[in-house]
MIRO-901137 format. One line per 3 residues: number of its first residue (from 1); for each residue x, y, z of C-alpha. Coordinates in steps of 0.05 Angstrom, whole numbers. Layout:
<pts>
NUM = X Y Z ~ ...
</pts>
This chain:
<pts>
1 = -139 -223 179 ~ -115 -260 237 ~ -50 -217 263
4 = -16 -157 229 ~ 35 -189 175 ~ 101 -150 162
7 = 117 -152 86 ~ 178 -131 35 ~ 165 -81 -13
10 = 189 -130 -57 ~ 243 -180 -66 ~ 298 -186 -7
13 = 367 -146 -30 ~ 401 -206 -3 ~ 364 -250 -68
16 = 405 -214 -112 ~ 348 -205 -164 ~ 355 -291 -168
19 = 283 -304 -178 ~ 222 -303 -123 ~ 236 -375 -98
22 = 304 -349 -71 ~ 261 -286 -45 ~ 204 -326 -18
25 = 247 -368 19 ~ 295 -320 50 ~ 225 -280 67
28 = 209 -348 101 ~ 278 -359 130 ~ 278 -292 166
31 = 207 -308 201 ~ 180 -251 164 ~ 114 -260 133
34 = 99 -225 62 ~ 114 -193 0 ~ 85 -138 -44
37 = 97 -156 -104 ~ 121 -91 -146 ~ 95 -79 -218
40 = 134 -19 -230 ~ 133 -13 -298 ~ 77 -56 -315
43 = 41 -119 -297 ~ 89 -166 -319 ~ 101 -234 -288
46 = 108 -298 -333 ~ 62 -359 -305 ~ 119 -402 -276
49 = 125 -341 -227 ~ 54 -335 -221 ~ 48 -401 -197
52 = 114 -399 -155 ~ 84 -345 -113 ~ 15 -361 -104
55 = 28 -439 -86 ~ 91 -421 -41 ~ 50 -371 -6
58 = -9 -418 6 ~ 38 -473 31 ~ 83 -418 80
61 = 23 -379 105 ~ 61 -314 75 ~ 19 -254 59
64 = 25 -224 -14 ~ -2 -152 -41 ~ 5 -116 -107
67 = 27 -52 -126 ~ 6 -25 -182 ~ 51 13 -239
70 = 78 87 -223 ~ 53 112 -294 ~ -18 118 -267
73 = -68 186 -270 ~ -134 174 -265 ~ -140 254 -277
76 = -98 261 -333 ~ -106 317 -383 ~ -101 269 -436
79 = -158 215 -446 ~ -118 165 -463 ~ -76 171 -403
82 = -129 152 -361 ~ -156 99 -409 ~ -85 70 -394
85 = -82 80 -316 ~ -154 41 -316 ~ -125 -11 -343
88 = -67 -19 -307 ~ -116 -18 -246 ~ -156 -64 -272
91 = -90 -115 -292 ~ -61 -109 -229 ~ -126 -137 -198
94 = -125 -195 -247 ~ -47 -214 -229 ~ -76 -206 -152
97 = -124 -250 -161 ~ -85 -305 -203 ~ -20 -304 -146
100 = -76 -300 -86 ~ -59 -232 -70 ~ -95 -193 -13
103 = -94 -132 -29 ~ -77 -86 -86 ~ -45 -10 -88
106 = -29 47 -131 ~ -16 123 -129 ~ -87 141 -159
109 = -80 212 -180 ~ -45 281 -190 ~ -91 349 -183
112 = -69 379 -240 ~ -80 450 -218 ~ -155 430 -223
115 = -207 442 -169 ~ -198 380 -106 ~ -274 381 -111
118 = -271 366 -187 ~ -211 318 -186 ~ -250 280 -135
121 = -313 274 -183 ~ -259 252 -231 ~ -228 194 -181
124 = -293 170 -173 ~ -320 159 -234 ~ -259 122 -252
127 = -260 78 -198 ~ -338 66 -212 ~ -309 45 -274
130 = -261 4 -246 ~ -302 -32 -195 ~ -345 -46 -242
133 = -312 -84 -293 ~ -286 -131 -229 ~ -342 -146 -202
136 = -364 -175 -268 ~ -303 -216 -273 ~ -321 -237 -201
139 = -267 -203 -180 ~ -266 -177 -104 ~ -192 -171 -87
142 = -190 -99 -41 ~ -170 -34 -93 ~ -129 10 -37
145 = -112 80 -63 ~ -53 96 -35 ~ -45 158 13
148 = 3 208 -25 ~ 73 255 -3 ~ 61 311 -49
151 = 12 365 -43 ~ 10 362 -118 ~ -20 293 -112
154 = -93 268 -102 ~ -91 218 -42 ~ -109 258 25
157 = -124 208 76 ~ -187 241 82 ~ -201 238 13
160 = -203 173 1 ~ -236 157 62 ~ -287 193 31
163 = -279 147 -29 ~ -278 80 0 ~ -353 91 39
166 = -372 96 -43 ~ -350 32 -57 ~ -350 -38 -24
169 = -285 -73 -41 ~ -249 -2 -33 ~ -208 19 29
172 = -145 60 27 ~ -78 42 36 ~ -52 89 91
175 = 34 94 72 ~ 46 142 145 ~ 107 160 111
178 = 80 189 53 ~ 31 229 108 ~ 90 252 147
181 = 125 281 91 ~ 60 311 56 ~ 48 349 125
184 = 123 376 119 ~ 141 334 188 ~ 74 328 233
187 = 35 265 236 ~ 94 232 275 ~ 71 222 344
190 = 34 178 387 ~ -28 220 394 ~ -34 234 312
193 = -19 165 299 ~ -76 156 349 ~ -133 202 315
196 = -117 181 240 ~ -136 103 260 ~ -187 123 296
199 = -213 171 248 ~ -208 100 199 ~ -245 64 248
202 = -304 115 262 ~ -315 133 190 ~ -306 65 158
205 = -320 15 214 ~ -273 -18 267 ~ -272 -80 222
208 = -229 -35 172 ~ -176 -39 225 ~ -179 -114 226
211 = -164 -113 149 ~ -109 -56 142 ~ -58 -54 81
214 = -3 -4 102 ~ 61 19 82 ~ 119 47 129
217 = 201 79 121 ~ 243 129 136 ~ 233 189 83
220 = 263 251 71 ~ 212 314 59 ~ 220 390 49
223 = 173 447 33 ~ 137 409 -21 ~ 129 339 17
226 = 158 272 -3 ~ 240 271 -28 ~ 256 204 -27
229 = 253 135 21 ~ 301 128 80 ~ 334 67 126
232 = 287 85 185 ~ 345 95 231 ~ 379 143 188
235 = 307 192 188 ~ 255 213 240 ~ 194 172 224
238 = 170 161 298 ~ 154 89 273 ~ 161 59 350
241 = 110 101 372 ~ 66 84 310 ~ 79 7 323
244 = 50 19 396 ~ -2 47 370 ~ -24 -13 322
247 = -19 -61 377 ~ -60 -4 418 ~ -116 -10 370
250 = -106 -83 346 ~ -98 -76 284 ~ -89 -125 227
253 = -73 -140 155 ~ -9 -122 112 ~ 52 -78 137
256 = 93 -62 77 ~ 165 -32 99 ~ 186 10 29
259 = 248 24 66 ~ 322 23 12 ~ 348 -32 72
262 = 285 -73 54 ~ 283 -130 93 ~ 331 -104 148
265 = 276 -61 167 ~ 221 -103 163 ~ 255 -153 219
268 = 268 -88 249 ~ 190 -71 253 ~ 173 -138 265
271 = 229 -149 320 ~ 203 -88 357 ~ 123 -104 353
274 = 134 -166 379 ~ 174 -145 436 ~ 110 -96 464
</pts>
């Protein structure tokens, strides 16, 4: 990656659900520089689109990630569960790869009132799975389990840290909202935002932080972590602090704002890293 690239989560509010050429190019209009493209139901996009998006990016210099569908559990109770959240993985890679995407992400897993040791085992041998079947479809787009807001969820930063020195086109996608809210209102300031990229950089290698796919917003949280997204004016994500920080530590790659005021906030983030 050559600079960090601020993205949509999603199509602009202001395209009025008219189509991603109308998206693309009010993404392009705005000077922003990305979308993640949002398969929340399923991994659904007909070619014309598929096309639209990967030659418009190419030609713009925009920035596109995946993420993958909500109904994923890679520790389900129920076999076929996971036989299903595999293969939404493994179909959100293929769209990734066919639109030119970066990067791809996905909530991996709940705990299930099972042991964290056992879920991880679990995780793992899914993702073996997973990484597998890619790599003989010479697939190497990055697989970026997503950092979760729930305590009930698998997705510690830490854990899949752990999980992405297993596996060499896996790397996590840090959402510092999600962290926020799952810590019930720490991880907010300029010192924590500090020790989690450096924590990414010492256990994974500097050139991680070179090649980062993260998400930001306002959220609201109580007792048991994540609520729901919020405009990042209206909440207390310290997220000018946080942008000091990535310019501290140079880091690159994708910055997807998940914020309800979509691309607002993105030229917001934008807007404010550049003025530093």
């Amino acid at each position: 990656m050559d600079k960090l690239h601020f993205l949509t989560a999603g199509l602009p509010l202001v395209s009025e659900n008219k189509g991603y050429k109308k998206g693309l190019q009010i993404i392009k209009d705005m000077n922003l520089d990305g979308l993640e493209v949002e398969f929340v139901h399923g991994v659904r996009m007909n070619e014309s689109n598929q096309n639209l998006v990967k030659s418009f990016s190419e030609e713009q210099g925009l920035l596109v990630t995946c993420h993958g569908p909500y109904y994923i559990n890679l520790n389900s109770e129920e076999k076929e569960k996971i036989e299903a959240s595999i293969q939404r993985i493994i179909e959100t890679a293929r769209m990734g790869k066919t639109i030119g995407a970066f990067s791809i992400t996905f909530h991996a897993a709940f705990y299930m009132k099972k042991a964290v040791e056992d879920v991880y085992k679990t995780v793992y041998s899914t993702m073996e799975r997973i990484t597998t079947e890619l790599e003989k479809e010479n697939n190497n787009i990055w697989i970026r389990p997503e950092t979760t807001g729930k305590g009930t969820q698998w997705g510690t930063l830490e854990e899949i840290v752990k999980l992405s020195k297993e596996f060499k086109t896996v790397l996590p996608c840090i959402d510092f909202a999600h962290i926020h809210a799952r810590n019930n209102g720490i991880y907010n300031t300029y010192d924590e935002f500090s020790k989690m990229l450096d924590f990414v950089g010492k256990e994974l290698g500097n050139e991680t932080l070179q090649n980062m796919h993260m998400h930001l917003a306002g959220i609201e949280y109580g007792l048991k972590g994540e609520k729901n997204h919020l405009i990042l004016e209206e909440s207390d994500m310290n997220y000018k602090d946080l942008l000091k920080v990535l310019k501290e530590f140079d880091v690159k790659g994708a910055l997807v704002c998940e914020s309800p005021n979509i691309e607002g906030d993105t030229k917001l983030l934008k807007d404010y890293y550049l003025s530093l």
